[in-house]
C-alpha positions in Angstrom: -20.0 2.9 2.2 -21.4 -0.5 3.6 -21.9 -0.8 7.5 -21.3 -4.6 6.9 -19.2 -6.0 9.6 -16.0 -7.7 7.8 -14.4 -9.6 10.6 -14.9 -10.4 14.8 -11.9 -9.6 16.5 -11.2 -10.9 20.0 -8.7 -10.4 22.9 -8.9 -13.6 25.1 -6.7 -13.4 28.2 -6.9 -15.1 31.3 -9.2 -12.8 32.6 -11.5 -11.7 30.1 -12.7 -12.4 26.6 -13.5 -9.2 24.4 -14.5 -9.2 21.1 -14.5 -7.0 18.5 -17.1 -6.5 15.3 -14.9 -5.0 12.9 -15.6 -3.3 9.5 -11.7 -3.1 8.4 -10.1 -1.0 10.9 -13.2 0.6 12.0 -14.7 -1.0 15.4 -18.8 -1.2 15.0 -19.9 -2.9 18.1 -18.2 -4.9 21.7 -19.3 -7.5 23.7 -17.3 -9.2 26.8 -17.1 -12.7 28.3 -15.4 -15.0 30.6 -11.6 -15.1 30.7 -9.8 -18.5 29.5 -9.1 -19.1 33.7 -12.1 -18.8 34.8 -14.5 -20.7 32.3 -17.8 -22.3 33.6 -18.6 -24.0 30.0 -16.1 -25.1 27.2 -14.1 -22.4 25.1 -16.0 -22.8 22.3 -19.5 -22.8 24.0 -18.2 -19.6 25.9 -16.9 -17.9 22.7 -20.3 -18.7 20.2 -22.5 -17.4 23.5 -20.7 -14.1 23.3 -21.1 -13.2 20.0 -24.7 -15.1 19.3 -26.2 -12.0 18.9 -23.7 -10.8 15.8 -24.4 -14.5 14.2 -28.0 -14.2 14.4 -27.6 -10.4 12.6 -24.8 -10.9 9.8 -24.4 -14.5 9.9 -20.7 -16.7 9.8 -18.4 -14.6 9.9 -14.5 -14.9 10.7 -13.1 -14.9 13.8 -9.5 -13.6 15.0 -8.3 -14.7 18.0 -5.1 -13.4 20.0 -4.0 -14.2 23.7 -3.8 -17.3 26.4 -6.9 -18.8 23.9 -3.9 -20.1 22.5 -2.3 -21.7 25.2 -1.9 -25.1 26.6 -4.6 -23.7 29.0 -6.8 -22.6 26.3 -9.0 -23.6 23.3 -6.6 -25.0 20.9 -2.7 -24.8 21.9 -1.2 -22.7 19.3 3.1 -23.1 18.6 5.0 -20.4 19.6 6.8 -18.2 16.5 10.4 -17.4 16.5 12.1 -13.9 17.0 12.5 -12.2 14.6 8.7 -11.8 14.0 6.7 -9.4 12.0 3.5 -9.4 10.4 3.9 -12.0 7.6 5.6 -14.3 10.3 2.9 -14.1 12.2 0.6 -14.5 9.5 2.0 -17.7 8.6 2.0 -19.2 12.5 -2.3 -18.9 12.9 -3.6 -21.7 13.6 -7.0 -21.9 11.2 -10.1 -23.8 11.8 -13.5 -24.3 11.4 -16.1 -24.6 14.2 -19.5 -23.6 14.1 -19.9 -22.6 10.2 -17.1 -19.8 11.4 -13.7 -19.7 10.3 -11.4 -19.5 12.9 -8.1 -17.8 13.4 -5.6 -17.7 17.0 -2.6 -15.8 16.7 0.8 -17.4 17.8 2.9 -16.5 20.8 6.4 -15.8 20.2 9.7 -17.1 22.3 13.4 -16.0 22.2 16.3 -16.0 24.0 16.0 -13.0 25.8 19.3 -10.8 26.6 20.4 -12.7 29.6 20.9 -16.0 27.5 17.4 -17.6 28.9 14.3 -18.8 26.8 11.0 -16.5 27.2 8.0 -16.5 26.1 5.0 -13.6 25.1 1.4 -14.7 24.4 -1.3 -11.5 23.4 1.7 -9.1 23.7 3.2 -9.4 20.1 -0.2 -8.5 18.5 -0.2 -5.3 20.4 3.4 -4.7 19.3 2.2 -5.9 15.4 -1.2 -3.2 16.6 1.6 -0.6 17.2 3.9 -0.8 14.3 0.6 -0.4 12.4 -0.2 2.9 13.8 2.8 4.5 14.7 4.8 3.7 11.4 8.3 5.2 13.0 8.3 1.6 14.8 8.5 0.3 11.7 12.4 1.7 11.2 15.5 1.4 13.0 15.6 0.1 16.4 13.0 0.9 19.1 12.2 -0.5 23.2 8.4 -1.2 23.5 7.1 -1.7 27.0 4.4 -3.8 27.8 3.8 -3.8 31.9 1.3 -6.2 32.9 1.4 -9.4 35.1 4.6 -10.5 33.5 6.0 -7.0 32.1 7.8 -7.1 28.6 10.6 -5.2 27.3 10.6 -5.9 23.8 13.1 -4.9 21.1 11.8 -3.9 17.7 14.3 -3.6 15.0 12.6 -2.4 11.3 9.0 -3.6 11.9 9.8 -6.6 13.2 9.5 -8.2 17.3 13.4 -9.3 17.5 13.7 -10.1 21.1 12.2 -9.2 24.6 12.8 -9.6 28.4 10.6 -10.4 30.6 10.1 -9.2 34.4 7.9 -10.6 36.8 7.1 -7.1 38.6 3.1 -7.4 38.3 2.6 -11.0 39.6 5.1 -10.4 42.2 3.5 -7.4 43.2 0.0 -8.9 43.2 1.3 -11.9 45.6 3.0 -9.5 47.7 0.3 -7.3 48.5 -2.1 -10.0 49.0 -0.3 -13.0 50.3 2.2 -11.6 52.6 3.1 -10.1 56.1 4.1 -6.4 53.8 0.8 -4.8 54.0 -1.0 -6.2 57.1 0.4 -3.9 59.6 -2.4 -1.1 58.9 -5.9 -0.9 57.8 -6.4 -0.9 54.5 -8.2 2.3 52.4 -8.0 4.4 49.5 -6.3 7.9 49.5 -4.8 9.1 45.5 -2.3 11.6 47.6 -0.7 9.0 49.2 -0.9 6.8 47.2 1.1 9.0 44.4 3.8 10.2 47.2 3.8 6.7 48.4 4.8 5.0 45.1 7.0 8.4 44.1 9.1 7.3 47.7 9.3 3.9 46.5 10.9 4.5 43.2 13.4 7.2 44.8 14.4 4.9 47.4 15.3 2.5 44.3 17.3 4.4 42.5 19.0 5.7 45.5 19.8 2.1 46.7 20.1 0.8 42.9 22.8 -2.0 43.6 21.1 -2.8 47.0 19.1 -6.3 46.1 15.3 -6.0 45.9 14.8 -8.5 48.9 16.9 -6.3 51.1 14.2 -3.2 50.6 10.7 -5.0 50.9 10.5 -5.2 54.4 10.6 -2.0 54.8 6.7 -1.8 53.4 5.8 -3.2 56.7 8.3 -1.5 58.9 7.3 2.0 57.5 4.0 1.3 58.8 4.7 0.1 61.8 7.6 2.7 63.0 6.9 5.4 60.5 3.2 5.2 60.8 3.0 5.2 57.0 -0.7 4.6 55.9 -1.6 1.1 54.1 -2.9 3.3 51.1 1.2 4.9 50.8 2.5 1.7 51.8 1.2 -0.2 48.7 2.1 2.4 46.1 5.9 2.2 48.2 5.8 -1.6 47.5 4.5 -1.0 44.0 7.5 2.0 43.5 10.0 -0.5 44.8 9.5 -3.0 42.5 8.6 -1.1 39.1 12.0 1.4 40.1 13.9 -1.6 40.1 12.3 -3.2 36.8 13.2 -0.1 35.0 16.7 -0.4 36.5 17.2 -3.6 35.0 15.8 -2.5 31.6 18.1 0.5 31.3 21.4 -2.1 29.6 19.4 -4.2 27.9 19.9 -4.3 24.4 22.7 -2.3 24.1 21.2 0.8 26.1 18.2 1.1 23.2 15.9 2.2 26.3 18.1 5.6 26.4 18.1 6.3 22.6 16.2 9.1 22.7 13.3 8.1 20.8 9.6 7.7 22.8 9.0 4.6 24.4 5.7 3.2 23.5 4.0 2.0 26.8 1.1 -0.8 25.8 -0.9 -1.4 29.1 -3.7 -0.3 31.9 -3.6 3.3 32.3 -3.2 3.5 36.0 0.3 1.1 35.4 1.1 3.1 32.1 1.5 6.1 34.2 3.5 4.7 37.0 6.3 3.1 34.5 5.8 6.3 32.8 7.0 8.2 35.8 9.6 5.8 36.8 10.9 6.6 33.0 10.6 10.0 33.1 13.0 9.8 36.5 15.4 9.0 34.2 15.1 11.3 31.2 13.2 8.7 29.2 10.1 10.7 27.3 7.2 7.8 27.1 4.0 7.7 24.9 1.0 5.5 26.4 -0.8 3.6 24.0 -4.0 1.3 24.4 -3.6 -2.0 25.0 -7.3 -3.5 24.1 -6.8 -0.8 20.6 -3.6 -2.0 19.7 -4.7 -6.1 20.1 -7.4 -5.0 17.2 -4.9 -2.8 15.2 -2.6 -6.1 15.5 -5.3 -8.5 14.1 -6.5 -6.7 11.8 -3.3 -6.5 10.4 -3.1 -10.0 10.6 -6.6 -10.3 9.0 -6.2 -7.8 6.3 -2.5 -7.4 4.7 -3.6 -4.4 2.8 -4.2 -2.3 6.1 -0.8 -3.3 7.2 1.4 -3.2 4.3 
């Protein structure tokens, strides 16, 4: 068997840029760069300086794209694909190009009108759900929840192999602007303890469920106050704010979609490890078994799908 790299495969997020030389399914070698938000040169200047090196050794080859590269903010702005969306709907929304004697390839986003009537909006997440009906085939039959928490957390529904619709919650970003641009966590000195930090965020998502119709702005001042009356350390006090908000998220997941979330099958979890195991937990709390799954795998798994229809169907 040849060692001949067949493809480059690349995540390109906001934050980072990582690519991928593939042989088929099999990943030979990885190489990182700068994140579509923070560029210092252009997007295609960025991308060809990543993966120089693999040029100069095997030449043009084709390059898969999926994430916020094809956003308004990004290289080329790629449209949006409607629910329902499976592999050969996908397939068809890539935008294809040239540049650089390489042909180029960015996966669409996908919208829908989401359970509460609204429009929404994925970008990066429905090639790790297309990465996950790949290697878990049950996905591809009946109806399944997929989870994706991240910035802007997804619920997704999959119905027979195919992204039908999705929710999504803005637990991550709120998060992140609470604990860093608020009055919540100022009122003791930060550091880093893993005990409190896990009873910290396990108090947070009790105190959720016990309070479950009590509105999330009527609990998040009580980050601070814990601290300041309760003595509660900064290190407990973040994982509190973080179990406030991901006990409620999960709360408001539990209807959607006609209760799917309880249907007894696994819920696939598709995100960082240490946030995989806190939604994890906050399922668990209510009977919900969970199976993590890698996020930067799954992105590959979903493009080379895309890529190559005979490792997807």
């Amino acid at each position: 068997m040849t060692d001949s790299p067949t493809h480059i495969a690349g995540d390109w997020g906001t934050t980072h840029l990582r690519l991928h030389l593939c042989r088929g399914g099999t990943v030979l070698d990885k190489v990182d760069g700068a994140g579509i938000g923070s560029l210092t040169l252009s997007a295609e200047a960025t991308l060809f300086s990543a993966l120089e090196g693999w040029a100069r050794q095997h030449g043009a080859l084709p390059v898969w794209l999926a994430g916020m590269v094809g956003s308004r903010n990004g290289w080329r702005e790629v449209p949006y694909a409607s629910c329902p969306a499976g592999t050969a709907e996908l397939r068809r929304a890539l935008l294809r190009f040239e540049a650089r004697g390489h042909s180029i390839a960015i996966a669409a986003g996908v919208s829908c009108t989401n359970p509460h009537g609204a429009p929404d909006v994925m970008r990066g997440e429905e090639t790790q759900i297309l990465g996950a009906i790949a290697t878990h085939p049950s996905l591809g039959h009946g109806r399944s929840i997929v989870a994706l928490p991240g910035t802007h957390t997804k619920w997704a529904l999959v119905e027979n192999g195919k992204l039908v619709s999705f929710q999504t919650s803005l637990s991550g970003e709120l998060y992140a602007l609470l604990r860093d641009r608020s009055t919540l966590l100022k009122a003791s000195a930060a550091e880093t303890n893993e005990v409190a930090e896990r009873h910290g965020f396990e108090a947070g998502l009790q105190r959720s469920r016990e309070l479950r119709g009590v509105p999330l702005s009527h609990l998040l001042f009580e980050v601070r106050a814990r601290q300041l009356i309760q003595n509660m350390t900064h290190a407990a006090a973040s994982t509190y704010l973080s179990g406030l908000i991901i006990g409620q998220d999960v709360l408001g997941a539990l209807p959607l979609f006609d209760g799917t979330l309880r249907a007894g099958k696994a819920v696939p979890i598709i995100g960082a490890p240490k946030l995989a195991e806190f939604y994890g937990i906050a399922l668990a709390a209510h009977g919900i078994e969970t199976l993590p799954l890698d996020a930067t795998a799954l992105t590959i798994a979903g493009l080379n799908a895309l890529a190559h229809p005979d490792i997807s169907e």
